[in-house]
C-alpha positions in Angstrom: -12.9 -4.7 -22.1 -9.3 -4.2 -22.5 -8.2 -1.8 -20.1 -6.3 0.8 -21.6 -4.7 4.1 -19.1 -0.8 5.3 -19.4 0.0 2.6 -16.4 -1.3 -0.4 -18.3 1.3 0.5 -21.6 3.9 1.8 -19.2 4.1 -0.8 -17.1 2.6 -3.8 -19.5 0.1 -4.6 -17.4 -3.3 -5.6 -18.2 -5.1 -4.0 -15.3 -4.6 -0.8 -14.2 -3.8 -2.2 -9.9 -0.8 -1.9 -8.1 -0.5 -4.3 -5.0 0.9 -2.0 -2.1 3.8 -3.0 -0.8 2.8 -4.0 2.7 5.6 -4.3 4.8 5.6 -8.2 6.3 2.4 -9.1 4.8 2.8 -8.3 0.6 5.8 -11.3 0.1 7.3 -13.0 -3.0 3.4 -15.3 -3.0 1.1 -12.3 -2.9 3.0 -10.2 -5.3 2.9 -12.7 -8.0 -0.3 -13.5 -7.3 -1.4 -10.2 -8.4 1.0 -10.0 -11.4 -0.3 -12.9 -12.4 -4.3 -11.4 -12.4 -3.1 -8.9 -14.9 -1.7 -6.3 -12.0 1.9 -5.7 -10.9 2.6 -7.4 -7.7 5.1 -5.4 -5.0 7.1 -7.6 -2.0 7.4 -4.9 1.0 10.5 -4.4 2.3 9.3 -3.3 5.4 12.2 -2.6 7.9 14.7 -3.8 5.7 15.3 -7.7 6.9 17.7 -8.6 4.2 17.3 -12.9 4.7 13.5 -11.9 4.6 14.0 -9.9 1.6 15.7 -12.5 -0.3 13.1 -15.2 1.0 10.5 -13.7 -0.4 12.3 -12.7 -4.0 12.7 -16.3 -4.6 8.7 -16.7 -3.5 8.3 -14.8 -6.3 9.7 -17.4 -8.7 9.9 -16.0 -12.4 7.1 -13.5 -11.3 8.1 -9.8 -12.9 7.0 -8.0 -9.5 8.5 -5.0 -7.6 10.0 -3.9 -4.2 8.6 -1.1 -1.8 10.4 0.6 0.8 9.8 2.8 3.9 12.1 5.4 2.6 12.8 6.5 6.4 14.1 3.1 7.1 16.1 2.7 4.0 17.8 6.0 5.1 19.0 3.6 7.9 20.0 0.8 5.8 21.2 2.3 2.2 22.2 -0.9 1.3 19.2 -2.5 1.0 18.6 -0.8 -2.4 21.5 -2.2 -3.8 20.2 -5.8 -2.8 17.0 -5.3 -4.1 18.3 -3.7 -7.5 20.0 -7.2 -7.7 17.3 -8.8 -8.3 16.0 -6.5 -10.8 12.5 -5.0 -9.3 10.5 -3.9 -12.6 9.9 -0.5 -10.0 10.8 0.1 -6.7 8.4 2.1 -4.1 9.3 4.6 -1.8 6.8 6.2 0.8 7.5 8.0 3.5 10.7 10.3 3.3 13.1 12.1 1.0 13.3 9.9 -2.3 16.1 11.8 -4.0 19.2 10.0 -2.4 18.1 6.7 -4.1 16.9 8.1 -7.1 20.5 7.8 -9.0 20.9 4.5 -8.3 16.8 3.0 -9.5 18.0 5.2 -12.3 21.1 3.4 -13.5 19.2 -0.2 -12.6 16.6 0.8 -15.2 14.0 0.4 -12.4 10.7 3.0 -12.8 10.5 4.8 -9.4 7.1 5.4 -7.9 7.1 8.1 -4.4 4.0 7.6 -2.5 2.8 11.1 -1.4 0.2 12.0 1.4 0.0 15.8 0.8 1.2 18.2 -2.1 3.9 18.9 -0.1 5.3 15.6 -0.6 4.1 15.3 -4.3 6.4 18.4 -5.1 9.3 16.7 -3.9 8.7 13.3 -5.2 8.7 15.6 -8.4 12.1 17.0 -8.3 13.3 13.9 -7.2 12.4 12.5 -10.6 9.2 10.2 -10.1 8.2 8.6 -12.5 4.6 7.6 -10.8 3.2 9.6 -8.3 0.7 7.4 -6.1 -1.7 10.0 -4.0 -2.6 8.1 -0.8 -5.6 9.6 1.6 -6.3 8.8 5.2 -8.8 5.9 4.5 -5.6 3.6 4.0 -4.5 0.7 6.5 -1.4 1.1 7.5 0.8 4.4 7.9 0.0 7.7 6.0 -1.6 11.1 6.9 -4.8 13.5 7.1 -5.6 13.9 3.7 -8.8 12.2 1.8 -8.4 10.3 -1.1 -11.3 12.2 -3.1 -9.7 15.4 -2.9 -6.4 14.5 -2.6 -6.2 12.6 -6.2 -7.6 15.3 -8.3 -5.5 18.2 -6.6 -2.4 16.5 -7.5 -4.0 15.3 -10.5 -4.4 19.5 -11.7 -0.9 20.1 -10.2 0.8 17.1 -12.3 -1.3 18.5 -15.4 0.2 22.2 -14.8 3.8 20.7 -14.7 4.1 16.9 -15.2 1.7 16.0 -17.2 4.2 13.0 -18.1 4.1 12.1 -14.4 1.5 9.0 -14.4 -0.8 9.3 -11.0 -2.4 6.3 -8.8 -4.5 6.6 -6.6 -4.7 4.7 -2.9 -6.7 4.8 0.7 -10.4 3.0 0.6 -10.2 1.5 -2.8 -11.6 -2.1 -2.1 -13.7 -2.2 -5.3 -14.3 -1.6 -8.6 -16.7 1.8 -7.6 -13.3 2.5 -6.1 -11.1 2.1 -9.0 -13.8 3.6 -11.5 -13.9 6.5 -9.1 -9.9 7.0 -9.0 -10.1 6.7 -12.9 -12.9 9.6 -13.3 -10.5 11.7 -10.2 -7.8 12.0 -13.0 -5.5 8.9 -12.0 -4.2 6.1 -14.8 -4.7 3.3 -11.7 -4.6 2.7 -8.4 -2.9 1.0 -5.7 -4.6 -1.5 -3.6 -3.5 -2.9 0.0 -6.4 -3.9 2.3 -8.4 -5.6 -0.3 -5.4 -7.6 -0.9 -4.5 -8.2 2.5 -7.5 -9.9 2.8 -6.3 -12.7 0.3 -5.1 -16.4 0.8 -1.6 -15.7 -1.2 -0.5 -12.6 2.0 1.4 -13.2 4.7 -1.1 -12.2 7.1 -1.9 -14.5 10.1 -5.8 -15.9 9.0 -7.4 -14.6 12.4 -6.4 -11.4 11.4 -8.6 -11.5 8.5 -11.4 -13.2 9.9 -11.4 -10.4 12.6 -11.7 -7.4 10.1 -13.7 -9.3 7.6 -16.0 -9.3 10.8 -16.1 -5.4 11.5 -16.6 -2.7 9.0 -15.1 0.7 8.5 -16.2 2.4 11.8 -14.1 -0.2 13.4 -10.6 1.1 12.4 -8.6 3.9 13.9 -5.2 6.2 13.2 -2.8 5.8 16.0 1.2 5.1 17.0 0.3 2.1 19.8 1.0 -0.5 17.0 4.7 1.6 16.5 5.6 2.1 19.8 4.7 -1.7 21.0 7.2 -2.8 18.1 9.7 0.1 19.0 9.7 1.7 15.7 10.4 5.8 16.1 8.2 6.6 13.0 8.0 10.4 11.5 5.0 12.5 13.8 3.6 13.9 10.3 2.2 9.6 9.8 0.4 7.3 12.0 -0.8 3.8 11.1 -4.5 2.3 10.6 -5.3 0.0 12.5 -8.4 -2.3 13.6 -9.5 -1.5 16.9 -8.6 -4.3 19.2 -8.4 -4.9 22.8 -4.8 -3.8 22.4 -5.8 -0.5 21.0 -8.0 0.2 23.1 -6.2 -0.2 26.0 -3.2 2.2 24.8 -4.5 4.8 22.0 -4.3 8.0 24.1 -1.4 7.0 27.1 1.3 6.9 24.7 3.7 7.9 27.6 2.2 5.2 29.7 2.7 2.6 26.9 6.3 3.8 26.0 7.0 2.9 29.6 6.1 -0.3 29.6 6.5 -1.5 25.6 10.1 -2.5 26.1 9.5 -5.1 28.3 6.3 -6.5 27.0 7.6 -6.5 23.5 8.8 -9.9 22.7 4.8 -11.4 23.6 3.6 -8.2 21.4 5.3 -10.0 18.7 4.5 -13.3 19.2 0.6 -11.9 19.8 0.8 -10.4 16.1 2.5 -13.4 14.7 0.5 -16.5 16.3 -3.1 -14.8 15.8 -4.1 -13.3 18.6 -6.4 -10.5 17.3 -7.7 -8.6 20.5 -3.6 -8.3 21.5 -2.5 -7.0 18.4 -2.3 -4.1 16.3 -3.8 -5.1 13.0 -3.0 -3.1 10.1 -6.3 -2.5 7.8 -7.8 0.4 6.3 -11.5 1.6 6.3 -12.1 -0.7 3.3 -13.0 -3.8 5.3 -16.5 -2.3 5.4 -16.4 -3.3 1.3 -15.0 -6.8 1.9 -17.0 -9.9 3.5 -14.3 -12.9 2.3 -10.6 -14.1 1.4 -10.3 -14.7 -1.6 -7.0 -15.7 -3.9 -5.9 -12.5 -5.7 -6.8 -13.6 -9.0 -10.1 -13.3 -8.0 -10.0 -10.3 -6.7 -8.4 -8.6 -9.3 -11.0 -9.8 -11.7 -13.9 -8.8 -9.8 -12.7 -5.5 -9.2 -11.8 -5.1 -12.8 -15.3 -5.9 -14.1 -17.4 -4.5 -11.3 -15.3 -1.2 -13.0 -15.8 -2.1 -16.3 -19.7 -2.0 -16.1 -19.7 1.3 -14.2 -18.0 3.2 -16.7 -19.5 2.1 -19.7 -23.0 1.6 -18.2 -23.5 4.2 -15.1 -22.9 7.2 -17.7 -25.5 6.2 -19.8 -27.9 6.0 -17.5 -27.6 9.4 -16.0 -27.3 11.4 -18.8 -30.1 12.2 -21.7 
């Protein structure tokens, strides 16, 4: 099947996925990876490291791919955008904070913006600010976000971009590992989705292989919401997010005494980093979402991407005839 939704003409794509930009892990490899399967790849800026940034454009190659930011962050850095813009991102992603001080500037690059919302809060202010994809993200996601579930939060925004955007394209993200999930989003009202922990779980991301093999090895019960994984690195994130993570020794041993851990997380942090970066599971915080339950190997992203694709496929032309007379 050719798929055919608003984000596969909009964005010239031939299946309707969106890696997420995963800040340190979705590079220049990863994201063309995924454009290359028919999806548009995203590099995550992450904390804005501009060498890194840079790196991981060139990764890219020839790639046409796009650039994600943690909006909070960027607030910190403003002139990241402008570096990014330079290497002309075919959208750039902002989640996590106020999008309208960038807005003018995506605008005059001729970049699409997409605002990542978590409640409808957020998705009324990524609409004044202009967005021109709105990508509804429940709790089930790895990494940061909020309380809301993806199965109702997609279709409520989905009836509130109908009311008064109904030119505003929607994604949807959180748990989407497979293509039940991306039928699903498609039947909730969204033209796509965004994926990250399916994608995470790839050969192409800059993820640290014992990481995988540790969540491929546990299933969705095994991951929790918490700030232990922020305060060991020293980030001061917003209180309205926390960030999925797999439970780990780690975790365990600091989920609940954040005082206790902000105590002692300055002086431990240069081994936190080097736990995270040299594999070392048990003493890390792992970003995942509840998805690994729907995963079992790493895979390249091509592979992915096509599996997910006609997994969906077959459900929508094949469950609907079975269930109705």
């Amino acid at each position: 099947m050719a798929w055919k939704t608003r984000l596969t003409e909009a964005l010239g794509i031939s299946l309707p996925i969106l890696l997420a930009p995963m800040g340190g892990a979705a590079g220049g490899k990863p994201a063309a990876a995924v454009t290359a399967g028919g999806g548009l790849g995203f590099i995550g800026a992450g904390y804005g490291d501009p060498a890194w940034i840079d790196r991981e454009f060139a990764a890219a190659g020839n790639a046409r791919v796009g650039c994600g930011f943690i909006t909070w962050s960027l607030a910190n850095q403003p002139e990241l955008l402008d570096r990014v813009l330079a290497h002309a991102p075919a959208a750039v992603f902002l989640s996590f904070g106020d999008p309208a001080p960038f807005v003018p500037k995506i605008r005059a690059a001729g970049s699409r913006l997409i605002c990542q919302v978590q409640t409808i809060a957020h998705t009324r202010a990524a609409l004044a600010a202009g967005a021109d994809i709105i990508v509804a993200q429940g709790t089930e996601a790895g990494g940061h976000g909020a309380l809301r579930a993806t199965m109702t939060l997609v279709p409520e925004v989905a009836d509130l971009l109908a009311r008064g955007s109904p030119d505003t394209l929607l994604l949807a993200a959180g748990g989407i590992a497979d293509g039940r999930g991306l039928a699903a989003a498609i039947m909730l009202g969204a033209d796509g989705v965004v994926m990250g922990s399916r994608l995470w779980a790839t050969r192409e991301c800059l993820i640290h292989p014992n990481h995988q093999t540790a969540a491929l090895a546990a299933n969705g019960d095994a991951t929790v919401r918490q700030i232990a994984a922020d305060i060991a690195r020293g980030y001061d994130w917003p209180g309205e997010f926390t960030g999925r993570v797999l439970r780990t020794g780690f975790v365990d041993r600091w989920h609940g005494d954040e005082a206790a851990h902000r105590a002692a997380a300055g002086a431990a942090r240069a081994g936190y980093m080097a736990d995270v970066a040299e594999g070392r599971t048990d003493e890390a915080g792992v970003f995942v979402g509840e998805a690994i339950g729907l995963m079992d190997r790493v895979l390249p992203a091509a592979a992915v991407l096509a599996a997910v694709g006609a997994q969906a496929e077959a459900l929508l032309r094949g469950r609907a005839a079975r269930v109705l007379a």
